[in-house]
PANUKOL-536121 format. One record per residue (C-alpha): x, y, z. Coordinates in steps of 0.2 Angstrom, whole numbers, padded with zeros to 4 digits, always signed. Layout:
XYZ;...
***
This chain:
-0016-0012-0030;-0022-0012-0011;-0016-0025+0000;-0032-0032+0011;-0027-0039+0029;-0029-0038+0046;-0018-0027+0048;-0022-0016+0032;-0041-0016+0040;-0036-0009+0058;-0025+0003+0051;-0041+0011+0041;-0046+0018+0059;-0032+0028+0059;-0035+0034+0040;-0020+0024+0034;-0024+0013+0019;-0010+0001+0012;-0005-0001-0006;+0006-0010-0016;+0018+0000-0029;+0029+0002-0042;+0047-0004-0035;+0054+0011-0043;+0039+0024-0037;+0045+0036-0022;+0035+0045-0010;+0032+0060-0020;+0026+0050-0035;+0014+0039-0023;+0007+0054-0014;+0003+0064-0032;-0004+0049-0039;-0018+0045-0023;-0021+0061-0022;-0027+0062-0042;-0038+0045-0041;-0044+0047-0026;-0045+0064-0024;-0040+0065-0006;-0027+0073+0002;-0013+0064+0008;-0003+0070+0024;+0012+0056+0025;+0018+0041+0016;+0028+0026+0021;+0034+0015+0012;+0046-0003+0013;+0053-0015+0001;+0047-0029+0003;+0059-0047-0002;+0051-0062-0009;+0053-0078-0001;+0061-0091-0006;+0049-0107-0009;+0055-0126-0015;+0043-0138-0027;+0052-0154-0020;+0072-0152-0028;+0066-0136-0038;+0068-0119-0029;+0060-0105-0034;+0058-0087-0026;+0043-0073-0027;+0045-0055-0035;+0051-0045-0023;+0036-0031-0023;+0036-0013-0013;+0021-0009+0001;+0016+0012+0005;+0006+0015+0017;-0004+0032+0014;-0010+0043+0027;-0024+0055+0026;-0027+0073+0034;-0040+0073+0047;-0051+0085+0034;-0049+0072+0021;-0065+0061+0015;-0060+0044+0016;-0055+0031+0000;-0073+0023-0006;-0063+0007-0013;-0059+0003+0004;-0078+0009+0013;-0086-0007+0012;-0072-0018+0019;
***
């Protein structure tokens, strides 16, 4: 799913648009896969492991899912990702 934020949004000038992925997906995978629902052609992909915080319910602690960010870049003859266009 795409991740909207401030950062997400200034990135998109520089044809980068932020997704997150599968924990066990790798670059090759995520780059095949944007390039067949999309239909654009990817130039690089970075991604990260994110960790889930920990968070505390008064005595109760609890901690997120840990969940995995790539960060697609697009050739400069590439058209753009319409999903993100009207952002």
């Amino acid at each position: 799913k795409p991740i909207i934020s401030e950062r997400s949004m200034d990135d998109m000038a520089e044809r980068k648009y932020t997704f997150e992925v599968d924990l066990k997906a790798n670059k090759t995978e995520i780059k095949k896969a944007a390039e067949k629902i999309f239909g654009v052609e990817v130039e690089k992909v970075t991604t990260m492991r994110v960790r889930g915080k920990f968070k505390r319910m008064g005595a109760h602690i609890g901690k997120r899912p840990d969940r995995k960010k790539a960060i697609i870049k697009l050739t400069p003859e590439s058209k753009g990702i319409e999903f993100f266009e009207g952002m």
